[in-house]
DODREN-801558 format. One line per 2 residues: number of its first residue (from 1); their letters; for each residue x, y, z of C-alpha. Coordinates in steps of 0.1 Angstrom, whole numbers, plus 5000, padded with zeros to 4 digits. Layout:
<recs>
NUM = a = X/Y/Z  ...
</recs>
This chain:
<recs>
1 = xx = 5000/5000/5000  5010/5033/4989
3 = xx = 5008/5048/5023  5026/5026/5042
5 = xx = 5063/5025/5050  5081/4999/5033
7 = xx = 5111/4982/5047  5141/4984/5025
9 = xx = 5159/4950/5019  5191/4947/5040
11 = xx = 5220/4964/5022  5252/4947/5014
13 = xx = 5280/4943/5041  5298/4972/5029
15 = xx = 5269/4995/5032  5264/4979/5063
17 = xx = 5304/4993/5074  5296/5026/5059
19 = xx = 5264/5031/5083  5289/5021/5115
21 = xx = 5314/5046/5104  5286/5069/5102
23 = xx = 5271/5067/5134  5307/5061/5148
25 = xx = 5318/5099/5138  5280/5114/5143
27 = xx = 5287/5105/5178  5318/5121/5179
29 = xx = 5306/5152/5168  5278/5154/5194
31 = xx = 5305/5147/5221  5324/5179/5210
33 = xx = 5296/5203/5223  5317/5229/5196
35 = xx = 5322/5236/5157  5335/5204/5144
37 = xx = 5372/5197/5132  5377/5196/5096
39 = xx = 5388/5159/5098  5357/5152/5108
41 = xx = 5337/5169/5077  5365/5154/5053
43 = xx = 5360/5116/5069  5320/5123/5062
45 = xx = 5328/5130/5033  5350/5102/5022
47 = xx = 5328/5080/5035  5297/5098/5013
49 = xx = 5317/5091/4986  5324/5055/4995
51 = xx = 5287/5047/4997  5279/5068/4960
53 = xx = 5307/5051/4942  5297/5012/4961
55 = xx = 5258/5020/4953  5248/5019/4990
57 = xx = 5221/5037/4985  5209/5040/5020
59 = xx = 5239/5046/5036  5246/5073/5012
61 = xx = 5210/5086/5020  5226/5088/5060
63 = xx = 5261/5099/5055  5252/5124/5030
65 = xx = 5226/5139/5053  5250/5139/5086
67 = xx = 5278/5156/5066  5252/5183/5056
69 = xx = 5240/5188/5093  5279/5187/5103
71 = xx = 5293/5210/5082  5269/5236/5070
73 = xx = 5267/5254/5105  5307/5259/5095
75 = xx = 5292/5285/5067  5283/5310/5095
77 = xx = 5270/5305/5127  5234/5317/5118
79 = xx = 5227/5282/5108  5239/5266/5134
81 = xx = 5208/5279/5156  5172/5264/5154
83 = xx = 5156/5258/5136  5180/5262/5108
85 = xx = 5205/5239/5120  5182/5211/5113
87 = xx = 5162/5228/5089  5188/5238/5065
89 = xx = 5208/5199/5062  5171/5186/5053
91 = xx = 5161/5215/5030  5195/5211/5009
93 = xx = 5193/5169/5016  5157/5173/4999
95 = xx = 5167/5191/4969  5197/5168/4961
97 = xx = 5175/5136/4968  5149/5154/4943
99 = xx = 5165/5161/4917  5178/5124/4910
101 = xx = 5151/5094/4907  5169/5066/4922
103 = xx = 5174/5081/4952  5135/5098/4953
105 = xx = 5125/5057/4951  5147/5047/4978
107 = xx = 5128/5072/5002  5105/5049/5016
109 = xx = 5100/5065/5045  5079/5095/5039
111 = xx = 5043/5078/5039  5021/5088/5066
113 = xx = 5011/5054/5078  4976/5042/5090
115 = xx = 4957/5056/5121  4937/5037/5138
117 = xx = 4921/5038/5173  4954/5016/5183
119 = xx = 4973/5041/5168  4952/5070/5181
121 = xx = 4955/5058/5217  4988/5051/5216
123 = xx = 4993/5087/5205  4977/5099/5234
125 = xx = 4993/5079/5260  5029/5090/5246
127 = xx = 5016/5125/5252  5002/5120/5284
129 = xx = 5033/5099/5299  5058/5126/5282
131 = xx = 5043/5157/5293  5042/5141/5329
133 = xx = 5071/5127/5328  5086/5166/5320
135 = xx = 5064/5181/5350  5079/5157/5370
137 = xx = 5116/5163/5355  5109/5202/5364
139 = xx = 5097/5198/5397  5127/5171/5407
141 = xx = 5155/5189/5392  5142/5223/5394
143 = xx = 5161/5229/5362  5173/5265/5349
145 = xx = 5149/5274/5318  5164/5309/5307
147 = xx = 5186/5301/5280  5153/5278/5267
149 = xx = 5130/5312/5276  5155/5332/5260
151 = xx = 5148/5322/5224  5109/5328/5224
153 = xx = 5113/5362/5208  5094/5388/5223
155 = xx = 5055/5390/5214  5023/5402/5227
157 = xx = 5002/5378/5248  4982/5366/5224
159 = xx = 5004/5354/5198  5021/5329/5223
161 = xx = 4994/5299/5218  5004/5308/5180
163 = xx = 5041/5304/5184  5038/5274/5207
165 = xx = 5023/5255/5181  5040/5265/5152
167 = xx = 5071/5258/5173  5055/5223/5180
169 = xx = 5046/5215/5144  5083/5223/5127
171 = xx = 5105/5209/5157  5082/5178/5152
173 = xx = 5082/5176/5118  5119/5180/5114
175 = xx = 5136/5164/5144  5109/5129/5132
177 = xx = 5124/5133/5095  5154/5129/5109
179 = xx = 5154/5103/5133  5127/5084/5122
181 = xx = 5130/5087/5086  5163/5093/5075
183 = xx = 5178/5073/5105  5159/5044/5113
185 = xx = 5156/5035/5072  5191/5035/5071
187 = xx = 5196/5019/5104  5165/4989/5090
189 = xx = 5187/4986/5058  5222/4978/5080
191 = xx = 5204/4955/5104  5169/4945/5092
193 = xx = 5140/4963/5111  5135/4953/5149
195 = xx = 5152/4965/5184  5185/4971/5175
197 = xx = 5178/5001/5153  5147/5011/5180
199 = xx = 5177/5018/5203  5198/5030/5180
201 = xx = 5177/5060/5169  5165/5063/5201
203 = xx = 5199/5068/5218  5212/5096/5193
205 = xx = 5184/5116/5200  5184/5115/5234
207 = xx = 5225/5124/5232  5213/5154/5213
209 = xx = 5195/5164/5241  5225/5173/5261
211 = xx = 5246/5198/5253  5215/5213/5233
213 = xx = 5198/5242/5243  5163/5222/5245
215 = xx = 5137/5207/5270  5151/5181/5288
217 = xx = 5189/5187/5285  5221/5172/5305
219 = xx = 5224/5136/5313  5186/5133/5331
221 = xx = 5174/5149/5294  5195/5123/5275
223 = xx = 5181/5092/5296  5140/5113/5290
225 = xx = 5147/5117/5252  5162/5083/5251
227 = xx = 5134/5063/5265  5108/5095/5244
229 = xx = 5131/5082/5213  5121/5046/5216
231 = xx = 5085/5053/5221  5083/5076/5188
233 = xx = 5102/5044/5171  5082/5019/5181
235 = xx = 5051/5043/5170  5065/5049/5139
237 = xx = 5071/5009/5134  5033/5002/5144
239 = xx = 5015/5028/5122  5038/5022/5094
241 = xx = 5043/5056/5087  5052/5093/5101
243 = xx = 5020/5112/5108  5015/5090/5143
245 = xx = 5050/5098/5156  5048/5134/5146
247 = xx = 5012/5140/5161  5027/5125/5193
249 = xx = 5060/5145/5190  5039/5178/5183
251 = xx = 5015/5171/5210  5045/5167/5236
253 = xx = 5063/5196/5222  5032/5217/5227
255 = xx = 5037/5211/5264  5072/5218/5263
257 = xx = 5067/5255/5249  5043/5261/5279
259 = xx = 5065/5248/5308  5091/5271/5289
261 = xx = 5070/5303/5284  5053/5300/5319
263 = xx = 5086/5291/5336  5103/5324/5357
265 = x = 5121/5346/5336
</recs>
């Protein structure tokens, strides 16, 4: 069916290696908390070449995309703040994967899936259990929110609900493109679909969460987003598509904007 996900065969073993060495250097780059050495960006690259010149198409389909969220912020620092430092790597990822029709086939992830009241409920309960979990979060660790406060801009009162949810909507949108699309297809290809990529995915976005400037952040936010990460997965692997994981994503991101905005300035 047309709007289901489809899981992509399992790749070769050297597409296999090239997704490792992917994930090997993406996690060094999240444990530099700082611009990125240009070894880094040139072992990306090798290895984006590797995978174009092998035919590996979804480990090109990763490797490309991480050397684009790696090195672009380099350009000037403007995109290396949200939402453009996501945006921007799957903006310029999207055009190149456009343009050429092998690689617009082998993007089987973009299909929004089914929802059903399985689906639906589950939904809910990820929003409920989330947005809990990050009132309890709050009130344990009493965390300091100004540097998240600090990037709502200023606006009159009634424009916050406004920004809330369009904050909610593209966070969601983007952050589940990555690690549920772009990610977790790559991560079914090297492995075949099941719990090792579920933990893989889930892990890297909870080890975004802590040197981020986000909502939960430091090594309680990592262990939050983790567990949130594997929940999303999980969704994403029972609906068979995106629009579950990003309605629960938006609906718990909605609830991070207001313990942000209401939090003491």
């Amino acid at each position: 069916m047309k709007g289901l996900i489809e899981t992509p065969p399992v790749g070769p073993p050297g597409e296999r290696l090239i997704t490792l060495g992917v994930l090997v250097l993406f996690a060094v780059h999240l444990s530099f908390q700082r611009a990125p050495p240009y070894w880094l960006i040139g072992i990306f690259f090798l290895l984006t070449l590797t995978a174009l010149y092998l035919r590996a198409v979804q480990s090109f389909h990763l490797s490309f995309f991480f050397t684009l969220w790696v090195a672009l912020p380099l350009i000037t620092p403007v995109l290396s703040q949200w939402p453009l430092d996501k945006v921007t790597p799957l903006v310029a990822y999207g055009v190149v994967v456009g343009v050429s029709q092998r690689l617009r086939k082998s993007v089987l992830w973009i299909r929004p899936g089914r929802l059903g009241v399985d689906i639906w409920l589950l939904v809910a309960l990820i929003v409920v259990v989330s947005s809990g979990a990050l009132l309890a979060w709050k009130a344990a660790i009493k965390p300091d929110l100004g540097p998240c406060r600090a990037n709502i801009p200023a606006m009159p009162f009634y424009l916050m609900p406004l920004a809330g949810v369009a904050f909610a909507l593209i966070n969601s949108a983007v952050e589940e493109a990555i690690f549920r699309g772009v990610l977790l297809q790559a991560l079914d290809s090297a492995v075949g679909p099941g719990i090792i990529p579920l933990v893989i995915q889930a892990v890297f976005f909870g080890w975004m969460h802590y040197s981020e400037v986000g909502c939960p952040k430091g090594l309680s936010g990592v262990a939050m987003a983790s567990v949130y990460g594997l929940f999303l997965g999980y969704l994403r692997y029972r609906s068979r598509g995106m629009l579950a994981p990003w309605l629960a994503h938006a609906g718990t991101d909605i609830g991070v904007f207001i313990m942000v905005a209401t939090s003491a300035s």
